[in-house]
Residue, then its C-alpha position, 0 to 999 in steps of 0.5 A: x076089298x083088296x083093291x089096289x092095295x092087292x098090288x103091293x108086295x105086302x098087300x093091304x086091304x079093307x075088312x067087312x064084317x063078316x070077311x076074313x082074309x087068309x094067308x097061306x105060307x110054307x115054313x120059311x127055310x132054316x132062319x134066326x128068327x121070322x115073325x107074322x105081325x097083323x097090322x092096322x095102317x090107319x083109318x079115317x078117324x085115327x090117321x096113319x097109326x100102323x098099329x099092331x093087333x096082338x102078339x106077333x106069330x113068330x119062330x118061336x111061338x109054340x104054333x110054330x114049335x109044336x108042330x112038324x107042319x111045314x104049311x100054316x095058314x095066318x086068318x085074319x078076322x074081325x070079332x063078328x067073323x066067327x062063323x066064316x073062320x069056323x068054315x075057313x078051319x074045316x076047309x084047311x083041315x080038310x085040304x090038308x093043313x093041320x088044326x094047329x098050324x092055322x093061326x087066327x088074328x082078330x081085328x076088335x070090332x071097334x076098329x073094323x067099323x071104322x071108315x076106311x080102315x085098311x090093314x096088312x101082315x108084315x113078315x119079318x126074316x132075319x138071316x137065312x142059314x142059307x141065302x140061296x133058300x132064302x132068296x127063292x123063298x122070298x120069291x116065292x109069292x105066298x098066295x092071299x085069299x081074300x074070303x067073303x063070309x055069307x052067314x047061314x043065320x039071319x040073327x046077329x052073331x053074339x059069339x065073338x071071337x077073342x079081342x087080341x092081347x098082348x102076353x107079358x114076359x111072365x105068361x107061360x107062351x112067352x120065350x124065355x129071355x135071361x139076358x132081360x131079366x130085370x137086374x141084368x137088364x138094369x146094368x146093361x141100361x147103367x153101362x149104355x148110359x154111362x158109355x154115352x155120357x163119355 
């Protein structure tokens, strides 16, 4: 299901029901900020959307604050995939990879079973303290797996995994942002508004 999308240095790929794809990554070196975004390119019936799926894992989130982990792993899975995750979890944490630094992205079942749906992580770096760490970190190659699920029950699977959602700014996992507060973000809107009236 890679494909040929497999080539690209941000591969792309297809989903089956049962799949899931795993990406494997250390911890980039000290950066202002770096982000894992799930997203769907587009389908047959949609056209190109380039759409995200749910919140972005990103430098700040508590996956990545709460833990000294310096290897994580980023699943991404549809709604019907909860069996092969689960086996894809014991088989990290038995590798070695700790259970909180494994983040699961789930595509909605909806969009999974749409013709020719394709989708990719996107990994966002900005400004390396270090340029020279970052450069060897990007030539890195973080390796992508794409798994295969073999379910070991014939029946239908009715435990699904949670749609993804997006947090709003109140939600206790969001970061705490004071310069857009709403009354200071309003002054900042006034003043840009009347800089470009000028």
């Amino acid at each position: 299901p890679l494909g040929l999308g497999g080539l690209l240095p941000s591969p792309m790929w297809r989903l089956q029901q049962e799949d899931a794809v795993v990406l494997i990554f250390q911890r980039p070196p000290p950066v202002e900020y770096f982000s894992f975004t799930t997203y769907c390119l587009g389908s047959y019936k949609r056209g190109f959307v380039f759409s995200s799926l749910g919140d972005s894992l990103n430098s700040h989130s508590p996956k990545m604050t709460d833990t000294d982990s310096k290897l994580f792993a980023h699943v991404v899975a549809t709604e019907s995939s909860r069996e092969t995750v689960e086996r894809i979890q014991d088989a990290l944490i038995g590798s070695g990879v700790s259970e909180e630094a494994i983040h699961v992205a789930v595509v909605p079942n909806t969009v999974a079973q749409e013709s020719f749906a394709f989708y990719e992580v996107v990994l966002r770096l900005f400004r390396f303290h270090n340029q020279t760490e970052g450069d060897i970190y990007l030539q890195s190659k973080q390796p992508v797996f794409y798994i295969k699920g073999s379910p070991t029950s014939t029946t239908k699977e009715t435990k699904l995994l949670a749609k993804p959602t997006y947090k709003d700014r109140s939600h206790l996992d969001s970061v705490d942002e004071p310069a857009l507060h709403k009354s200071e973000l309003h002054a900042y809107q006034h003043d840009l508004l009347d800089n470009l009236n000028q």
